[in-house]
GUKOLBA-978959 format. One line per 10 residues: number of its first residue (from 1); for each residue x, y, z of N, C-alpha, C. Coordinates in Angstrom, 1 decimal. Example, Ala and Ser with C-alpha at 12.3 -4.5 7.8 and 13.67 -1.06 7.14 Angstrom:
BEGIN
1> 13.2 -5.7 7.8 12.3 -4.5 7.8 13.2 -3.3 7.8  12.8 -2.2 7.1 13.7 -1.1 7.1 12.9 0.0 7.9
This chain:
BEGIN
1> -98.7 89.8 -5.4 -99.6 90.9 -5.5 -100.7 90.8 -4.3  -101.2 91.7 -3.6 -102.5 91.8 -2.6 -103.9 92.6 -3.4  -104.4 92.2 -2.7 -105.4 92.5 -2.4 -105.9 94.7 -3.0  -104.6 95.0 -2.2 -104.6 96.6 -2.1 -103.7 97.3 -3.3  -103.0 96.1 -4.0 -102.9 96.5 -5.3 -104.3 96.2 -6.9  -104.7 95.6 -6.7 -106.0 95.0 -7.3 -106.9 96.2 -7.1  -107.0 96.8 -6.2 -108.4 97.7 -5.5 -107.6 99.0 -6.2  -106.1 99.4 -6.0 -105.5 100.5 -6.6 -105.8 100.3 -8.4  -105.5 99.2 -8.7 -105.4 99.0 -10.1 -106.7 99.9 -10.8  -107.4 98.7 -10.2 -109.3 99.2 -10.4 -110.2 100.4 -10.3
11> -109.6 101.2 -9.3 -109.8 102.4 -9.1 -109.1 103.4 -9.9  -108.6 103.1 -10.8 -107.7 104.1 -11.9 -108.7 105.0 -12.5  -108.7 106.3 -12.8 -110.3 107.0 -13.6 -109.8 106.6 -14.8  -108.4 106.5 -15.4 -108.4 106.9 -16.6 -108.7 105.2 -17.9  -109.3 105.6 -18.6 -109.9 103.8 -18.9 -108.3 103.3 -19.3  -107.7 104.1 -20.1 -106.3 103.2 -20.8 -105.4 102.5 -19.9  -105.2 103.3 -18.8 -104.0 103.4 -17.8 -105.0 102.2 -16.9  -106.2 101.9 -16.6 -106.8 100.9 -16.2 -106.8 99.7 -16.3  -107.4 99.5 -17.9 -107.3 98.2 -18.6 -105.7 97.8 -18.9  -104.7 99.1 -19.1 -103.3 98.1 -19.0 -102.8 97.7 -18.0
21> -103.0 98.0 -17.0 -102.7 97.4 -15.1 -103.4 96.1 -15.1  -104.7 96.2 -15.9 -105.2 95.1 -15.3 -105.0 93.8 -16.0  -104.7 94.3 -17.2 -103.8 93.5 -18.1 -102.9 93.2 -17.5  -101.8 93.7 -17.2 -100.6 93.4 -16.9 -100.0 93.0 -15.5  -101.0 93.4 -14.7 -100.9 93.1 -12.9 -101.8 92.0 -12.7  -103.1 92.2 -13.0 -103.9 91.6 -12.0 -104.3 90.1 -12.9  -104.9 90.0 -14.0 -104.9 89.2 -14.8 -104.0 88.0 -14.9  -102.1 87.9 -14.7 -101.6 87.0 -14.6 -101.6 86.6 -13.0  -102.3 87.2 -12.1 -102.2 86.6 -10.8 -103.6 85.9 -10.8  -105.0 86.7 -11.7 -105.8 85.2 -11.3 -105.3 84.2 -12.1
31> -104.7 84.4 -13.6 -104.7 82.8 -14.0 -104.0 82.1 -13.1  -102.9 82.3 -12.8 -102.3 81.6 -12.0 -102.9 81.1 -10.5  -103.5 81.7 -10.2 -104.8 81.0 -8.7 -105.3 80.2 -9.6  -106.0 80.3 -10.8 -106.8 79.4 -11.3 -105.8 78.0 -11.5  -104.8 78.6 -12.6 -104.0 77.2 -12.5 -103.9 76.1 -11.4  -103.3 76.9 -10.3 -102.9 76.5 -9.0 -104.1 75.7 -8.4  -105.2 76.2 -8.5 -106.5 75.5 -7.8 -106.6 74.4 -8.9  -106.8 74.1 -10.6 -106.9 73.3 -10.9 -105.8 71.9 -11.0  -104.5 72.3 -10.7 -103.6 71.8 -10.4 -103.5 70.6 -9.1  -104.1 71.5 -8.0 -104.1 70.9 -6.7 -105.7 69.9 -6.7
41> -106.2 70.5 -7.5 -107.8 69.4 -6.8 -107.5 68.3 -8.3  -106.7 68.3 -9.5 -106.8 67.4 -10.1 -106.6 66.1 -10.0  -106.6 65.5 -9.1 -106.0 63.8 -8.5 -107.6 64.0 -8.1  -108.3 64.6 -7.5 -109.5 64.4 -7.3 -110.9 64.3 -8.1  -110.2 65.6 -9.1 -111.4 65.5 -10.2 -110.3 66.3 -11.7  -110.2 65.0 -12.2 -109.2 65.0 -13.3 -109.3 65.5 -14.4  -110.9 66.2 -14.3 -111.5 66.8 -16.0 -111.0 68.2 -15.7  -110.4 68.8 -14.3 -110.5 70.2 -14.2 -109.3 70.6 -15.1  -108.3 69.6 -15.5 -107.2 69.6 -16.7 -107.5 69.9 -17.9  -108.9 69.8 -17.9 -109.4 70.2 -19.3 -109.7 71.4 -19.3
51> -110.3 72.0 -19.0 -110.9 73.3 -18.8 -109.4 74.3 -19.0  -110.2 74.9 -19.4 -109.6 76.5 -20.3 -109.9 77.6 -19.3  -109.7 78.4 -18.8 -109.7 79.6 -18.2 -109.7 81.0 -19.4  -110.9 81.3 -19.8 -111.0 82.4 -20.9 -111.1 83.8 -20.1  -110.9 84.8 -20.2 -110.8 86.1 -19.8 -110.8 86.8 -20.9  -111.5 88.1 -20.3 -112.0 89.3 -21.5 -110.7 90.3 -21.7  -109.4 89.9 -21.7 -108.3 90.5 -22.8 -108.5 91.1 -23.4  -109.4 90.1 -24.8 -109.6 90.9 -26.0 -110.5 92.4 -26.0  -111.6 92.3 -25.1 -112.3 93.8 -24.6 -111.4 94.4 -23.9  -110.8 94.0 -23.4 -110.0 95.1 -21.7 -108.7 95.7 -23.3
61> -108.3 95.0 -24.5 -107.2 95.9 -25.0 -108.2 96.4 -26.2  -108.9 96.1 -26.8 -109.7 96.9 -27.7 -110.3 98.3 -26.7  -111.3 98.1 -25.6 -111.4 99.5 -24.5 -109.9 100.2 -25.0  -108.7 100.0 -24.4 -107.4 100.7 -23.6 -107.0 101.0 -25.5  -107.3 99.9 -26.7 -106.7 100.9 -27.8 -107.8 102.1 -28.2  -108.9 101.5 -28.2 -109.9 102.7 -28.1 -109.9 104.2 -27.5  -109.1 104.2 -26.1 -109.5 104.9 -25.3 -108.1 106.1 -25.9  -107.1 105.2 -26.4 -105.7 105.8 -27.0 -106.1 106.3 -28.3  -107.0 105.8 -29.1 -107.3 106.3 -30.2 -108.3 108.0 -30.4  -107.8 109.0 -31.0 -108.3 110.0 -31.2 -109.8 110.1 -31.6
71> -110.0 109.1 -32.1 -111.3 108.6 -32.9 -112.7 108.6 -32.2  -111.8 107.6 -30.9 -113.0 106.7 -30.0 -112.4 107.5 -28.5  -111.6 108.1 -28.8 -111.1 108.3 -27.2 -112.3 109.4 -26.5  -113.0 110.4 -27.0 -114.2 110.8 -26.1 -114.9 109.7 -26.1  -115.2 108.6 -26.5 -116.4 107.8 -26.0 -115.8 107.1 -25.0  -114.4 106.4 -24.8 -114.0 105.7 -24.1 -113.1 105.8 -23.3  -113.4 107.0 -22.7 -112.2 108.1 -21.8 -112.7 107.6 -20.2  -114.4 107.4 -20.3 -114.9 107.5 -18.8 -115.5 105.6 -18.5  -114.9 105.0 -19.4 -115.3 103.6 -20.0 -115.8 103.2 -18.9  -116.2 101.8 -18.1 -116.1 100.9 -16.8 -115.3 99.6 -17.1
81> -114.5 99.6 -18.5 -114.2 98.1 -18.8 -112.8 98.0 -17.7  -112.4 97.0 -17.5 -111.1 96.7 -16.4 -111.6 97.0 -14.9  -113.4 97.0 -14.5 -113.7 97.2 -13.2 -114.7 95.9 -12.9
């Protein structure tokens, strides 16, 4: 993935069709940078094996079921979550 997919993702208007790109595109490419960086500097500083990498998932699919739902979808049609 680049750079020019990430900026396409993010620029989506619509909140649903946003937060699931970003879920599903952009999201497994930072963990994986993160992995990769904790991976490579661990012989150096060995606690970075501990560390957890958390991400806002649980908001970016509550937004996108929100934005699907009839209920909440005028409130969360013009959202900013997944930016």
């Amino acid at each position: 993935m680049n750079i020019t997919t990430i900026e396409e993702a993010l620029n989506i208007p619509g909140t649903s069709l946003r937060c699931q790109l970003v879920l599903d595109e952009v999201q497994p490419v930072l963990l994986q940078l993160m992995d990769e960086f904790k991976n490579k500097y661990a012989n150096a500083a060995p606690e970075l094996l501990n560390y957890h990498v958390h991400t806002y998932e649980a908001s970016l699919r509550t937004t996108m079921h929100d934005a699907r739902n009839p209920k909440y979808a005028n409130k969360k049609q013009d959202s900013q979550s997944g930016l």
